[in-house]
Every structure is written in structure tokens, then in C-alpha cells.
DOSENU-970618 format. One record per residue: z, y, x of N, C-alpha, C, O, CB in turn; chain. Coordinates in nm, 3 decimals. Glycine has a CB too. Layout:
// DOSENU-970618
SITE      n_w      n_v      n_u     ca_w     ca_v     ca_u      c_w      c_v      c_u      o_w      o_v      o_u     cb_w     cb_v     cb_u  cadena
SITE        Z        Y        X        Z        Y        X        Z        Y        X        Z        Y        X        Z        Y        X       A
...
//
This chain:
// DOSENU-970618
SITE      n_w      n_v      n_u     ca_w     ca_v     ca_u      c_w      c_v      c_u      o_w      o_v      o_u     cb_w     cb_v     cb_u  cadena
SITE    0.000   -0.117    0.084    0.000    0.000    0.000    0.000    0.124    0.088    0.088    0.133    0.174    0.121    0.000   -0.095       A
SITE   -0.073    0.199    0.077   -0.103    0.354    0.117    0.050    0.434    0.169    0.147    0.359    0.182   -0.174    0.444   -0.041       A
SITE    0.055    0.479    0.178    0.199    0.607    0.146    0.135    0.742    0.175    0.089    0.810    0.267    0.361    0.595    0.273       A
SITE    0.159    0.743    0.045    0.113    0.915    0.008    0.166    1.023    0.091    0.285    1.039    0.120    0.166    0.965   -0.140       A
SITE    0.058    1.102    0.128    0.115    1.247    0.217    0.209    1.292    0.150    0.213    1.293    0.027    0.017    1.376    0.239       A
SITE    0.354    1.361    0.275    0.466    1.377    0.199    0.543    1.274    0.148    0.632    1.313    0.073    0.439    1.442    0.109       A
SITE    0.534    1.123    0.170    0.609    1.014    0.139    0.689    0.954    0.248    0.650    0.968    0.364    0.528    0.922    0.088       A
SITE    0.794    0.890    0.224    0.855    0.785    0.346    0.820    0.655    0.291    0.773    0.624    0.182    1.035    0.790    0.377       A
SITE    0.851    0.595    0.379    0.823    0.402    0.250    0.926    0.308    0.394    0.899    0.308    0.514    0.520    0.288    0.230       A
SITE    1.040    0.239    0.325    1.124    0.211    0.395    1.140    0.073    0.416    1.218    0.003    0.351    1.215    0.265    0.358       A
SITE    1.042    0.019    0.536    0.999   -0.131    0.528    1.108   -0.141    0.601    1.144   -0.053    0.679    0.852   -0.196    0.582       A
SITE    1.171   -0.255    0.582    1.327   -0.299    0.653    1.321   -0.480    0.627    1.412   -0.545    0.576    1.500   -0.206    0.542       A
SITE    1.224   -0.520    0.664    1.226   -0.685    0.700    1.212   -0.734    0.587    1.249   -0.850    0.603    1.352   -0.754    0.767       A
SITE    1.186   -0.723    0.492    1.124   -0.754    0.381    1.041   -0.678    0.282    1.012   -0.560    0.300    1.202   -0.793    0.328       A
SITE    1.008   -0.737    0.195    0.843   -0.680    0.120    0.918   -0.549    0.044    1.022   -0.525   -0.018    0.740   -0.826   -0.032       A
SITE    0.872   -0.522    0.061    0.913   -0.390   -0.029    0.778   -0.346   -0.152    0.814   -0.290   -0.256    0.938   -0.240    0.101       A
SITE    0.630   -0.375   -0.129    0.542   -0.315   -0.238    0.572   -0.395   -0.373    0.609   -0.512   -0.385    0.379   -0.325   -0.197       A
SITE    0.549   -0.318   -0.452    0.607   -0.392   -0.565    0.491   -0.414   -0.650    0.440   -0.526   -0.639    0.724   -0.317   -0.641       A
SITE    0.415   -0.300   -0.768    0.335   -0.334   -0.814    0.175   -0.325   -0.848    0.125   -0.232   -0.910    0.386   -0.330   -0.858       A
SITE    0.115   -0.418   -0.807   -0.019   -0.358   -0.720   -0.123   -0.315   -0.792   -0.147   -0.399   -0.879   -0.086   -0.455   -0.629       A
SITE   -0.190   -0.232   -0.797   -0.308   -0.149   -0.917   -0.434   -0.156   -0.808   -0.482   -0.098   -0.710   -0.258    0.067   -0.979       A
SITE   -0.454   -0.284   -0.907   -0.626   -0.309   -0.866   -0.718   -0.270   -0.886   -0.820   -0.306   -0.826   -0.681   -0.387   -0.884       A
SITE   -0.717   -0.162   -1.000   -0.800   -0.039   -0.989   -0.798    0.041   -0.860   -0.909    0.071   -0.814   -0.760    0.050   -1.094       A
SITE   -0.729    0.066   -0.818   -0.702    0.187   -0.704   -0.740    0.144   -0.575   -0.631    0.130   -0.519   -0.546    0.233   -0.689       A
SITE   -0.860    0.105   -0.465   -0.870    0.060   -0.396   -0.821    0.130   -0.269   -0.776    0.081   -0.165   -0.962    0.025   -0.418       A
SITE   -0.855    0.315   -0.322   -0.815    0.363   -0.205   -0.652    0.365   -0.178   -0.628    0.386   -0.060   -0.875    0.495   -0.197       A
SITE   -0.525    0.347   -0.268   -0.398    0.356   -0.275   -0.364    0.145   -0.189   -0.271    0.115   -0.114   -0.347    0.410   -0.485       A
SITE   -0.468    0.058   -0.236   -0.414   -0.056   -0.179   -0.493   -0.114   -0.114   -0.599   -0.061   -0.147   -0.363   -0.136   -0.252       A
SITE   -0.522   -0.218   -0.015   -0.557   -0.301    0.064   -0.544   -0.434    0.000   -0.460   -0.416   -0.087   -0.491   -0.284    0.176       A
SITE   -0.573   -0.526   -0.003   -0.587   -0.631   -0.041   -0.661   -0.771   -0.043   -0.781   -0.743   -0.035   -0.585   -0.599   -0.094       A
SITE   -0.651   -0.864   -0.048   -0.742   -0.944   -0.045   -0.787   -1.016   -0.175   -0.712   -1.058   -0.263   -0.707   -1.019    0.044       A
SITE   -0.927   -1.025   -0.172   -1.000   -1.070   -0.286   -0.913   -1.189   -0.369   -0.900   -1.171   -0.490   -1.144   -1.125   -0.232       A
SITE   -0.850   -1.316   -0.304   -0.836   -1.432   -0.392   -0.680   -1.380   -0.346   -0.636   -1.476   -0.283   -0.916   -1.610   -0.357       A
SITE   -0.624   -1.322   -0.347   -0.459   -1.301   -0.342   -0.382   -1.330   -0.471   -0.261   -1.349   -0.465   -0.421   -1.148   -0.305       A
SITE   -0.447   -1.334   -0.587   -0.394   -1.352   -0.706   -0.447   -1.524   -0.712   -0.350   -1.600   -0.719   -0.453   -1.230   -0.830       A
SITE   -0.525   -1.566   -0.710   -0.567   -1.681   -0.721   -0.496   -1.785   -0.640   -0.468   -1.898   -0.679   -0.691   -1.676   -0.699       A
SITE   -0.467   -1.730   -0.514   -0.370   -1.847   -0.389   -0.243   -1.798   -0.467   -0.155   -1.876   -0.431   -0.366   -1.804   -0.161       A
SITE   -0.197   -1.722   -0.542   -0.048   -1.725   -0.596   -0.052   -1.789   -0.683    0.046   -1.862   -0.696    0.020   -1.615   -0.635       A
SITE   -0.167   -1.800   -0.797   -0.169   -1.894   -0.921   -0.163   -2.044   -0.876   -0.075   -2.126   -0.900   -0.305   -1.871   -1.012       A
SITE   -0.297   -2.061   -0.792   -0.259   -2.204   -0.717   -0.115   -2.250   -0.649   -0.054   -2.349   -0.688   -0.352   -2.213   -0.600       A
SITE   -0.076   -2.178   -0.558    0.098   -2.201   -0.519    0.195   -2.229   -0.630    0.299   -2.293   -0.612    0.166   -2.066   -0.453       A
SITE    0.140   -2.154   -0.796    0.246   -2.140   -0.830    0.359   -2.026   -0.836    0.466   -2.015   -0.897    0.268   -2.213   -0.785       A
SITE    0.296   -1.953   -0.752    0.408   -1.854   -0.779    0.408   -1.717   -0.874    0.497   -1.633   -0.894    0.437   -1.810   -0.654       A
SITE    0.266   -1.730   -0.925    0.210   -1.623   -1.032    0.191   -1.662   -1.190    0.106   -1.576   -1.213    0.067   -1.581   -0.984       A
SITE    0.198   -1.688   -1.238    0.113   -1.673   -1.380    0.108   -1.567   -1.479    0.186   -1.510   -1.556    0.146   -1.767   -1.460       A
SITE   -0.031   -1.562   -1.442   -0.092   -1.415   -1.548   -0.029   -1.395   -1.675    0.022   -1.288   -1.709   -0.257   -1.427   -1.601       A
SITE   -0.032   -1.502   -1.745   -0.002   -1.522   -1.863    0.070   -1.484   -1.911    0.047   -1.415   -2.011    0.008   -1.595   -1.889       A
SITE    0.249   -1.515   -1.849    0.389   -1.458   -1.845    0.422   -1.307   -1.786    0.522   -1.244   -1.820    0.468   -1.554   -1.762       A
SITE    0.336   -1.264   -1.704    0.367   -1.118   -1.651    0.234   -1.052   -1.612    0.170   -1.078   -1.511    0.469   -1.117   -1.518       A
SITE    0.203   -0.960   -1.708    0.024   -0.876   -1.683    0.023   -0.810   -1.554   -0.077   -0.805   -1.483   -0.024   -0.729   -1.807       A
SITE    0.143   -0.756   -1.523    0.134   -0.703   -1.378    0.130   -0.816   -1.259    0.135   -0.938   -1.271    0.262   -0.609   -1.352       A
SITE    0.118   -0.705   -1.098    0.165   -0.787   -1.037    0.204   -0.745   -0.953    0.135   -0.689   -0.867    0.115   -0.866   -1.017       A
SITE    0.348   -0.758   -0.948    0.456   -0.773   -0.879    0.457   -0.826   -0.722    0.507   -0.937   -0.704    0.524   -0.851   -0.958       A
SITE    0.409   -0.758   -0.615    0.383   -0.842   -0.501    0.482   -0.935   -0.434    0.466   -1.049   -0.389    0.344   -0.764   -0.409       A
SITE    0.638   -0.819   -0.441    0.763   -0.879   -0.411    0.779   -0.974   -0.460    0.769   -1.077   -0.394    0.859   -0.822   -0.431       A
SITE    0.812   -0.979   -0.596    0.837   -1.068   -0.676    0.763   -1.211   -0.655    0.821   -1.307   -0.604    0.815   -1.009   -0.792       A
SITE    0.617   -1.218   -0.703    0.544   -1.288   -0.640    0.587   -1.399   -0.534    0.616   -1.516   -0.560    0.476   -1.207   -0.596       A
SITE    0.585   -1.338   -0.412    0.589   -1.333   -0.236    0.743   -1.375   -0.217    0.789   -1.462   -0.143    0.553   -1.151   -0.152       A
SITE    0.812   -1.283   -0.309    0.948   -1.269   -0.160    1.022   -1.388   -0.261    1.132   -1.430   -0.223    1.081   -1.052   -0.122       A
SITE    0.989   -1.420   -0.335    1.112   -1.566   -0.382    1.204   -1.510   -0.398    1.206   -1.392   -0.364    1.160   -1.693   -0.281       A
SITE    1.322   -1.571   -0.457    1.463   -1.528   -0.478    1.583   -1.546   -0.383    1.566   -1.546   -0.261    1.501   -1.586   -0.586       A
SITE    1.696   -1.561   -0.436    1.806   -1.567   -0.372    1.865   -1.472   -0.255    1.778   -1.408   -0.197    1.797   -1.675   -0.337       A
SITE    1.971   -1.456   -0.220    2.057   -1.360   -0.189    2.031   -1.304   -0.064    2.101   -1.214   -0.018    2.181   -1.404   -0.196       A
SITE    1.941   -1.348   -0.009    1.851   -1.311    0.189    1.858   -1.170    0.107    1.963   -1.107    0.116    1.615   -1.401    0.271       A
SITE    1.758   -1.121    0.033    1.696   -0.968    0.013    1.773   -0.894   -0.035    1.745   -0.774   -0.040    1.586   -0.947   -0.067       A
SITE    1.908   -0.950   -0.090    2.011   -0.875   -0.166    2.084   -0.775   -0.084    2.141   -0.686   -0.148    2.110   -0.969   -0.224       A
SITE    2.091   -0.773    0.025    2.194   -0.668    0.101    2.060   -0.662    0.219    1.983   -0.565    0.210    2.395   -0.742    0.167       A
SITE    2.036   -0.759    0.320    1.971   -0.736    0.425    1.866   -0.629    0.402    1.842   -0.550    0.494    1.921   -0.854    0.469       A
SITE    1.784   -0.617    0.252    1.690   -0.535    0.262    1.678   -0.424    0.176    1.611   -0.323    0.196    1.596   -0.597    0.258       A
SITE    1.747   -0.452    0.082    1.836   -0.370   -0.031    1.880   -0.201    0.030    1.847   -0.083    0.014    2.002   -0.475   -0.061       A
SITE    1.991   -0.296    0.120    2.103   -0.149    0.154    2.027   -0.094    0.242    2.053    0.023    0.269    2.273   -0.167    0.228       A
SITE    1.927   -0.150    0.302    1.857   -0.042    0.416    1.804    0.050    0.369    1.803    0.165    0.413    1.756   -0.085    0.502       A
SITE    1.728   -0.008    0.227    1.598    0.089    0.209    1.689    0.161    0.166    1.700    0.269    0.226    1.457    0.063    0.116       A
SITE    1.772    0.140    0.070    1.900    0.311   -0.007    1.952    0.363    0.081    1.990    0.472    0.036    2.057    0.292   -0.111       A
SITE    1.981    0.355    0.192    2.010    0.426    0.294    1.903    0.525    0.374    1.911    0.647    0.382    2.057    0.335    0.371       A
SITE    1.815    0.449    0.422    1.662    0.545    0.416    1.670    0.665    0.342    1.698    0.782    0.372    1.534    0.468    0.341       A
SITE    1.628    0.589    0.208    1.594    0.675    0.144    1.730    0.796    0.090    1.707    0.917    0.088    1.519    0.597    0.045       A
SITE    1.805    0.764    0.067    1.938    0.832    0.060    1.941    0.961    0.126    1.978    1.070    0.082    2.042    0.750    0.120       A
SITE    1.883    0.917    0.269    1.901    1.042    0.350    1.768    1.131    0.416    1.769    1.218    0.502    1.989    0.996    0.466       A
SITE    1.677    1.084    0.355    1.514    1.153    0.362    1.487    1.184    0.191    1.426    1.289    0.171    1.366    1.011    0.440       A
SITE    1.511    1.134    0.113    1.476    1.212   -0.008    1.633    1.179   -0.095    1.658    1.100   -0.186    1.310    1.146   -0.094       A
SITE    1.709    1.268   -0.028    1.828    1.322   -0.145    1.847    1.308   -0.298    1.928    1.233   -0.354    1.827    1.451   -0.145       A
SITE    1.769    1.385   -0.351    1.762    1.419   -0.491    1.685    1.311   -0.564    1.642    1.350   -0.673    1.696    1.556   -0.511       A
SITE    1.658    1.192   -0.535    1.620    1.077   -0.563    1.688    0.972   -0.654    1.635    0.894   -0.734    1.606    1.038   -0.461       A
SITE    1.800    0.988   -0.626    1.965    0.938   -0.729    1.900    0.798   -0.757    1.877    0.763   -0.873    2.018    1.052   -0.925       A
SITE    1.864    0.701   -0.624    1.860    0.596   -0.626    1.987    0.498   -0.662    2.097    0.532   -0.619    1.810    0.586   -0.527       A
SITE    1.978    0.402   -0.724    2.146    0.280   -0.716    2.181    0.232   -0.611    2.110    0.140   -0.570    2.149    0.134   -0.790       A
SITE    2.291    0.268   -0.533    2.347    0.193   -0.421    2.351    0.025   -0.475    2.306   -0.059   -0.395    2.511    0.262   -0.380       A
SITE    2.400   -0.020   -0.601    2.432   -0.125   -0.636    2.329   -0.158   -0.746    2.284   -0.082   -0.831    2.567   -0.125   -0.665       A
SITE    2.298   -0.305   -0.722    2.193   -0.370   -0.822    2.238   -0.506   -0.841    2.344   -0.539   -0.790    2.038   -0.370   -0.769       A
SITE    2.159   -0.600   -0.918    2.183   -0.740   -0.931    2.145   -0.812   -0.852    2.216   -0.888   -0.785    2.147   -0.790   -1.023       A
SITE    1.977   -0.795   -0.842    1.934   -0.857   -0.761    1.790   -0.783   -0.732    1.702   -0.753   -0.814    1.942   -0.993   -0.800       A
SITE    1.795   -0.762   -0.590    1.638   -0.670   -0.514    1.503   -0.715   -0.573    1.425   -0.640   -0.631    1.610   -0.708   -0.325       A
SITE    1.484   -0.843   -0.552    1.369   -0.859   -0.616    1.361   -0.896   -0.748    1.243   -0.887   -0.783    1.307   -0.933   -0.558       A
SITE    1.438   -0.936   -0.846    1.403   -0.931   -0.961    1.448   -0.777   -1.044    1.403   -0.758   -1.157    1.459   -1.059   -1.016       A
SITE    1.517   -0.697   -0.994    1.575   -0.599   -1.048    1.466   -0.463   -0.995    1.446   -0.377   -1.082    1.739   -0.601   -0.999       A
SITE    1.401   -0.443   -0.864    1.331   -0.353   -0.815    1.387   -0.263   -0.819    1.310   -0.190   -0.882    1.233   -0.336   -0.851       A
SITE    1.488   -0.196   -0.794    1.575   -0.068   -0.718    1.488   -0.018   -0.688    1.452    0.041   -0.790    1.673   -0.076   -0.601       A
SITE    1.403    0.007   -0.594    1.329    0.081   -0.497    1.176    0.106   -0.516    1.095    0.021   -0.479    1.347    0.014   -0.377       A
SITE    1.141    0.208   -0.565    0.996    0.223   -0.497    0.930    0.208   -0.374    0.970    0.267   -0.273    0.966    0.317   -0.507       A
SITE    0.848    0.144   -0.373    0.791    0.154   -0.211    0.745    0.292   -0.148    0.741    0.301   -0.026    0.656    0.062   -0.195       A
SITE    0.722    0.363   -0.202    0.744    0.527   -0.111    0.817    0.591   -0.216    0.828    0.562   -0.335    0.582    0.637   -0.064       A
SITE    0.879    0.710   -0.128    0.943    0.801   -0.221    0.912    0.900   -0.123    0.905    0.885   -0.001    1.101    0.779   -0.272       A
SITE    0.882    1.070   -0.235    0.893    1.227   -0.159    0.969    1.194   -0.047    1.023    1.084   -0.035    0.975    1.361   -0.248       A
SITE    0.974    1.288    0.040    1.034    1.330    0.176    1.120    1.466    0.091    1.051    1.546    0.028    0.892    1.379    0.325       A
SITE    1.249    1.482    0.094    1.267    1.596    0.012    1.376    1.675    0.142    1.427    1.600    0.225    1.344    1.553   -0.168       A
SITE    1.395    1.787    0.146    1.455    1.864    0.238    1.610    1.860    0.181    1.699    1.921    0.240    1.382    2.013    0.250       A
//
């Protein structure tokens, strides 16, 4: 995913893009059968969710992403875009999505 002029995007060891607009070629990168090797794996179906969720998708569950990648990015971002009034506390990172993958740069 792109990061917009004037954005931070706070990659901290795990996926952070969340939901990908395949209209927009110039905002994402991608590969042609990326939805298709997730349907085959299993880890997608169209059917149950119209979007797509890359994290979600990709990063699987359980408690690895819950703090290790979680508290970084709110911290990042916490202190490059202020006025953002992100949740220090969530359930869970990847099924809950706290975080945008970029946010303003705010003074």
C-alpha cells in the first residue's frame, strides 16, 4: 500500500495493510492471483466477507500480533499524529483492526 504524502505508516513486524481497493492501482501493488492463492489455501472466502482484509487474510490469529505489533504501531502513531485518539487497548489486532495503515503526520 502507497502512503500518502503527509502520512506515517507504522510497519513494526507484522502486516499492518488492512483493506485492499482493487480499483485503485495507483494507492496498491499487488499481485494478480493473490485472492485466488488465499481462496485455494483457504484462508479467504469471498462469499463470507466482500472485502479484503489483507491482515486478516495473511496474518492468522492468536496472541503473537496482540502486543508485539499492536503497542508499537499506538505508540508510533501516538507520538507523530497526536490528535488521532487511537485505542491503546483492543481485543484482538487482527480481528479488531485498531490501526490504519497510514495516518496524517500531525504537529
Amino acid at each position: 500500500q502507497k502512503v500518502p504524502d503527509g502520512h506515517i505508516a507504522a510497519v513494526t513486524n507484522g502486516f499492518t495493510i488492512r483493506e485492499i481497493d482493487f480499483q485503485d492501482p495507483s494507492s496498491f501493488l499487488f499481485s494478480e492471483n493473490m485472492v485466488s492463492e488465499a481462496v485455494a489455501a483457504g484462508f479467504y472466502h469471498p462469499s463470507s466477507s466482500p472485502s479484503f482484509d489483507f491482515t486478516k487474510v495473511f496474518g492468522g490469529g492468536g496472541s503473537g500480533p496482540q502486543y508485539a505489533v499492536g503497542r508499537r504501531m499506538w505508540r508510533i502513531y501516538s507520538l507523530l499524529s497526536p490528535l488521532s485518539d487511537l485505542p491503546s487497548i483492543y481485543e484482538d489486532y487482527v480481528a479488531a483492526s485498531p490501526y490504519p495503515a497510514t495516518l496524517p503526520v500531525q504537529p
